[in-house]
TORLUMDO-731511 format. One line per field, with one value per residue (C-alpha): residue number from 0; residue in one letter; x, y, z. Coordinates in steps of 0.1 Angstrom, whole numbers. Layout:
k <- c(NUM,...)
r <- c(A,...)
px <- c(X,...)
py <- c(Y,...)
pz <- c(Z,...)
This chain:
k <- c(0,1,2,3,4,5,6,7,8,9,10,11,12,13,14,15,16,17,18,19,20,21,22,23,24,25,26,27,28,29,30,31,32,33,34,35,36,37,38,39,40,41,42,43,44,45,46,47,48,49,50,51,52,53,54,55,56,57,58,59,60,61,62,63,64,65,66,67,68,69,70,71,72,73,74,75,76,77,78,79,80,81,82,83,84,85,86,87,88,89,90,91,92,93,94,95,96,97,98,99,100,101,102,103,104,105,106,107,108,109,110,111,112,113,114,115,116,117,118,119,120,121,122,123,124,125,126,127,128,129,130,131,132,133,134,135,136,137,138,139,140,141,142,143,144,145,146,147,148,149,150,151,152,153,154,155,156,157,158,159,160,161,162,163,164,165,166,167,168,169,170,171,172,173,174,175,176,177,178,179,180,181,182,183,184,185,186,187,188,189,190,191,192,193,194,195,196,197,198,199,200,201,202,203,204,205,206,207,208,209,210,211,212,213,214,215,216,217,218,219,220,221,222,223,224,225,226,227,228,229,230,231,232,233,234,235,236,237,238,239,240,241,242,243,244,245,246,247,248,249,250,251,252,253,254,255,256,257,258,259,260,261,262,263,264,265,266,267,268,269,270,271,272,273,274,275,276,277,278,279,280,281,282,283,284,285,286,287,288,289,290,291,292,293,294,295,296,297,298,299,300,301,302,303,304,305,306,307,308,309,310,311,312,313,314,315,316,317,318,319,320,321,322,323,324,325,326,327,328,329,330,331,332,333,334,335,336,337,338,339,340,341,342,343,344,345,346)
r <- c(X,X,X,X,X,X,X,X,X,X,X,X,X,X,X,X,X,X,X,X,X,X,X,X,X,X,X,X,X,X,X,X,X,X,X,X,X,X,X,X,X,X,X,X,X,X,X,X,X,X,X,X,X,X,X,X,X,X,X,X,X,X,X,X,X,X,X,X,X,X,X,X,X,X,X,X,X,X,X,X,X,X,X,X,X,X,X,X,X,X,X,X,X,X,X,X,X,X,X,X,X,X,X,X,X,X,X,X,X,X,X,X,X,X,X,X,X,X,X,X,X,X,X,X,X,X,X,X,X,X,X,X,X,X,X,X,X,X,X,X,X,X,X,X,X,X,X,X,X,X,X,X,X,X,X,X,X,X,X,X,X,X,X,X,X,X,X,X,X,X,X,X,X,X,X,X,X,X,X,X,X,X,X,X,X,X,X,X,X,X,X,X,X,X,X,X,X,X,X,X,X,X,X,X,X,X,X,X,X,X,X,X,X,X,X,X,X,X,X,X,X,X,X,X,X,X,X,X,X,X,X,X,X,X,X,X,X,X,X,X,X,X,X,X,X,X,X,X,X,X,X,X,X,X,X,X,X,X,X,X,X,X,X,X,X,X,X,X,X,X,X,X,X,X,X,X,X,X,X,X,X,X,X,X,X,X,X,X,X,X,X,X,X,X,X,X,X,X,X,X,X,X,X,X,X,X,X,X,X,X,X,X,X,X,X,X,X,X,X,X,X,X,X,X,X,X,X,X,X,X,X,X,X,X,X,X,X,X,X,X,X,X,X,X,X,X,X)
px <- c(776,741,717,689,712,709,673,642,609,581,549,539,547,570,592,609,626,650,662,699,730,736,705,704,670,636,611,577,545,519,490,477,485,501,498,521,541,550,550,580,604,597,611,637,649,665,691,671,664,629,614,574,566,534,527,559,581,601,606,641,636,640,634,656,640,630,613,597,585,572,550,534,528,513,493,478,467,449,432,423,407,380,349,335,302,314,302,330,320,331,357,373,359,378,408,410,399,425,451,442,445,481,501,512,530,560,569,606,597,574,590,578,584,626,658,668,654,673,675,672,639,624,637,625,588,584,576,545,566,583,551,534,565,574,541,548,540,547,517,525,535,504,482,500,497,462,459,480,457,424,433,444,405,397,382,395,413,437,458,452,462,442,450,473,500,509,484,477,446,428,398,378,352,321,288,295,305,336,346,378,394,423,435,463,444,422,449,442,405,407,433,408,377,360,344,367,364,375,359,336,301,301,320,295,276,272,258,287,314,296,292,332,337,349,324,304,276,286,317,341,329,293,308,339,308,286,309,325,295,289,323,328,350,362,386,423,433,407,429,442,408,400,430,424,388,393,419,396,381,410,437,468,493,484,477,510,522,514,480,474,486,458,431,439,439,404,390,404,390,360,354,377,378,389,416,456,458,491,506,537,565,597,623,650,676,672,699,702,709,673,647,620,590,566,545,538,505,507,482,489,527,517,523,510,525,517,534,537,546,516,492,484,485,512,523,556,581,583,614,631,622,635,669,671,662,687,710,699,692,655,651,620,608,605,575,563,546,558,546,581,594,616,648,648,640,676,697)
py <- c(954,944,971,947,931,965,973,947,958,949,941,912,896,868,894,898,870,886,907,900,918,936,953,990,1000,992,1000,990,995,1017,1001,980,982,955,964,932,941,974,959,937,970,984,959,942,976,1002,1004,1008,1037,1034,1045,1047,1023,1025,1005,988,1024,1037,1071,1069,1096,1080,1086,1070,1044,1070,1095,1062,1049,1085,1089,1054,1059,1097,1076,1052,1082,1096,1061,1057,1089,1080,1074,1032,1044,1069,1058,1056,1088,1105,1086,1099,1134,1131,1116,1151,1179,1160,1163,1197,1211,1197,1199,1234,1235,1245,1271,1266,1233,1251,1255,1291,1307,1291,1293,1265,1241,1227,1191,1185,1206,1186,1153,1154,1162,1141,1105,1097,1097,1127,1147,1137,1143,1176,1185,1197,1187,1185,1174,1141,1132,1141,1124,1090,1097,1102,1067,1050,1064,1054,1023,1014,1020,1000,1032,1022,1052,1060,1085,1102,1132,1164,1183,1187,1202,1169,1178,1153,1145,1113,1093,1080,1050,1047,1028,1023,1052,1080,1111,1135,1158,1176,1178,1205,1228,1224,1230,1271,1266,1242,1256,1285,1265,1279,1253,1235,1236,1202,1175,1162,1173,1171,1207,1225,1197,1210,1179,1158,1188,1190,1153,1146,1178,1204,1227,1233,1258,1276,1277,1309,1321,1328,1345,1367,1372,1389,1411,1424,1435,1457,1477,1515,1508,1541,1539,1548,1516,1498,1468,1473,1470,1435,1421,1429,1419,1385,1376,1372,1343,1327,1311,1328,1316,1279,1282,1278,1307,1299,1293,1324,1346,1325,1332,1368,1367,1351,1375,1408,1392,1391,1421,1450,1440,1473,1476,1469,1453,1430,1395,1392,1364,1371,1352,1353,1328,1311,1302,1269,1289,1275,1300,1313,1323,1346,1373,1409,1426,1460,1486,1530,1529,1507,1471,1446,1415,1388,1392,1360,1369,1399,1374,1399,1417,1451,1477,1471,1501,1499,1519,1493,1465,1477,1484,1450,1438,1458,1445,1408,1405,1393,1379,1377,1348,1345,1356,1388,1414,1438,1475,1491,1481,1450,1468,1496,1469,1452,1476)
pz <- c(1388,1373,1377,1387,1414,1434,1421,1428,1420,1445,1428,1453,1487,1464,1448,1487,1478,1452,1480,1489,1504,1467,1473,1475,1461,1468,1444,1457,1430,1443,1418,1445,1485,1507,1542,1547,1525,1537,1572,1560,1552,1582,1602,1575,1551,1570,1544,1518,1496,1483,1455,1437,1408,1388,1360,1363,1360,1386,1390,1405,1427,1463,1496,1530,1551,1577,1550,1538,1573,1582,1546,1556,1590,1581,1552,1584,1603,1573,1567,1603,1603,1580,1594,1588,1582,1554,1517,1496,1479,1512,1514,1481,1492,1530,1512,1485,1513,1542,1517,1504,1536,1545,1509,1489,1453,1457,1437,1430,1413,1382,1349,1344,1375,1373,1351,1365,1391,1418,1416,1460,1456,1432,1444,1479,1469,1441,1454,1476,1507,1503,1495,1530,1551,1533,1528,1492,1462,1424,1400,1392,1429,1444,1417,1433,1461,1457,1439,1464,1495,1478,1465,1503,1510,1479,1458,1423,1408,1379,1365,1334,1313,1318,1292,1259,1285,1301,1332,1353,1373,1388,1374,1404,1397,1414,1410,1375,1367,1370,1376,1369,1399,1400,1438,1425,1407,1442,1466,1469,1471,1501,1522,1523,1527,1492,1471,1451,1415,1401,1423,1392,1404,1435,1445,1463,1480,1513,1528,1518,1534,1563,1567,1563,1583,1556,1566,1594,1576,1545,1523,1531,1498,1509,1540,1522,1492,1522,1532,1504,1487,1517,1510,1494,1464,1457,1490,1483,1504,1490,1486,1527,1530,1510,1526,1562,1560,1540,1564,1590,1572,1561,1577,1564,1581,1574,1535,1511,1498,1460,1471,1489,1454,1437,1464,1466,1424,1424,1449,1437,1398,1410,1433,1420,1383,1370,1396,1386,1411,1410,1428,1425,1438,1454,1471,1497,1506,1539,1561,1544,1508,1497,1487,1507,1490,1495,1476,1475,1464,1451,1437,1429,1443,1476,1481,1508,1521,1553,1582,1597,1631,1634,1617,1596,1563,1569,1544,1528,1519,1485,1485,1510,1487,1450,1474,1483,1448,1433,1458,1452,1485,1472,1439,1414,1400,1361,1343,1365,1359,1387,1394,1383,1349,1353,1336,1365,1387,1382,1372)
């Protein structure tokens, strides 16, 4: 059978027509937004698969009607969130933080932390719909869906390489002029209410987070700054310490897991530089044989993790969790520096 027979491409409201009973696959472009369109395969595709197209290339990764139904509807609520009044810098700005706050990286879908990556993982995260349902991301997936959202409230924005690594970021056009960010490289500094980093110039204007509701007085860096100056140093659980006291600012329990090892690696960077003081991932399998992240921070023969139910930082037996290492019953993922040499580690 033709591949195009089972494949149309929706770029406008005319292209409906070459749907017919071959049809398996919707691919609808994501450069510009038709409400109506959309409308249409709510009512008319539940047997569908759909994928995202930009520039006229699928990425044949495709999500079922419901998946796709749910992303669009979550995309709405977003949309009728912001504010009429709002300028459309605050719009782009309410757009990156309400985003930020409600999508992690997902660890098992980087190159250098994986052998080998599971094909479901990536597959479920990396269109627009799957990132908003799952609430994960991969780079390029959340770049369009970052397009796709603020070309819906008519903020022109691209995508464009970062850097030589094949990074990719978005270029947002205002008042004749543009701006870079990079809402993935942002994700960590959100979730804990810091000051992003990569929002153009605009990164630590309090009077545009304050305005979309980011912030109510100061950043959680000028309050974790305040008191962790005040701190004696030269405690033996001076990391127990860090990590209790931070976690009073931040919401642990709501920030991704990858995000919270780059917090804590800012934080103890900037305020126990001379301390080894390591981040390290682990993994168990859950009950559906998928792995369960989380991360372990260790300093002098003692090591730290969340506890999720306490809703707080605990000590972990270090003895308990080489045993279980040993005994794959917890794995590490690739490129990690752990406190025991990696060799006695999986021997």
């Amino acid at each position: 059978m033709n591949n195009t027979e089972t494949i149309v491409e929706i770029n406008s409201k005319e292209d409906v027509l070459k749907v017919n009973d071959k049809t398996k696959y919707i691919a609808i472009s994501i450069n510009s937004s038709d409400n109506d369109l959309v409308n249409y395969f709510f009512e008319n595709g539940k047997s569908y698969l759909y994928t995202d197209m930009l520039d006229g290339k699928s990425s044949y990764i495709y999500a079922n009607y419901d998946m796709f139904r749910m992303g669009e509807e979550v995309i709405d609520d977003i949309i009728s969130g912001i504010d009429p009044s709002f300028t459309a810098l605050e719009k782009v700005r309410y757009i990156y933080i309400f985003l930020g706050t409600r999508i992690c990286s997902d660890i098992n879908t980087i190159a250098e932390k994986n052998t080998s990556i599971c094909f479901n993982d990536f597959a479920l995260i990396n269109n627009i719909w799957g990132v908003i349902v799952k609430k994960r991301a991969t780079n390029i997936s959340l770049v369009k869906l970052f397009m796709y959202i603020c070309r819906k409230v008519n903020i022109k924005c691209d995508i464009v390489c970062g850097n030589m690594h094949g990074k990719y970021v978005n270029k947002i056009y205002l008042d004749n002029s543009y701006f870079l960010v990079d809402l993935y490289s942002d994700l960590y500094n959100i979730q804990s209410m810091f000051k992003t980093k990569y929002f153009g110039e605009y990164n630590d204007d309090k009077l545009l987070d304050k305005r979309i509701g980011y912030i109510k007085e100061e950043y959680n860096n000028t309050y974790i700054d305040k008191v962790l100056k005040k701190i004696d140093y030269t405690k033996e659980d001076i990391v127990y310490v860090v990590l209790t006291l931070t976690s009073k600012f931040l919401l642990v329990n709501k920030i991704g897991v990858w995000e919270l090892g780059k917090i804590y690696t800012d934080i103890f960077r900037k305020y126990c530089p001379n301390y080894d003081i390591k981040i390290n991932n682990f993994y168990v399998y859950d009950n559906s044989s998928e792995k369960e992240h989380f991360i372990v921070i260790s300093y002098n023969n003692k090591a730290y993790g969340f506890n999720y139910r306490k809703k707080r930082f605990v000590e972990v037996n270090r003895t308990v969790l080489l045993e279980n290492i040993k005994k794959s019953r917890i794995g590490i993922y690739e490129n990690e520096n752990f406190f025991v040499d990696e060799k006695e580690v999986i021997a």
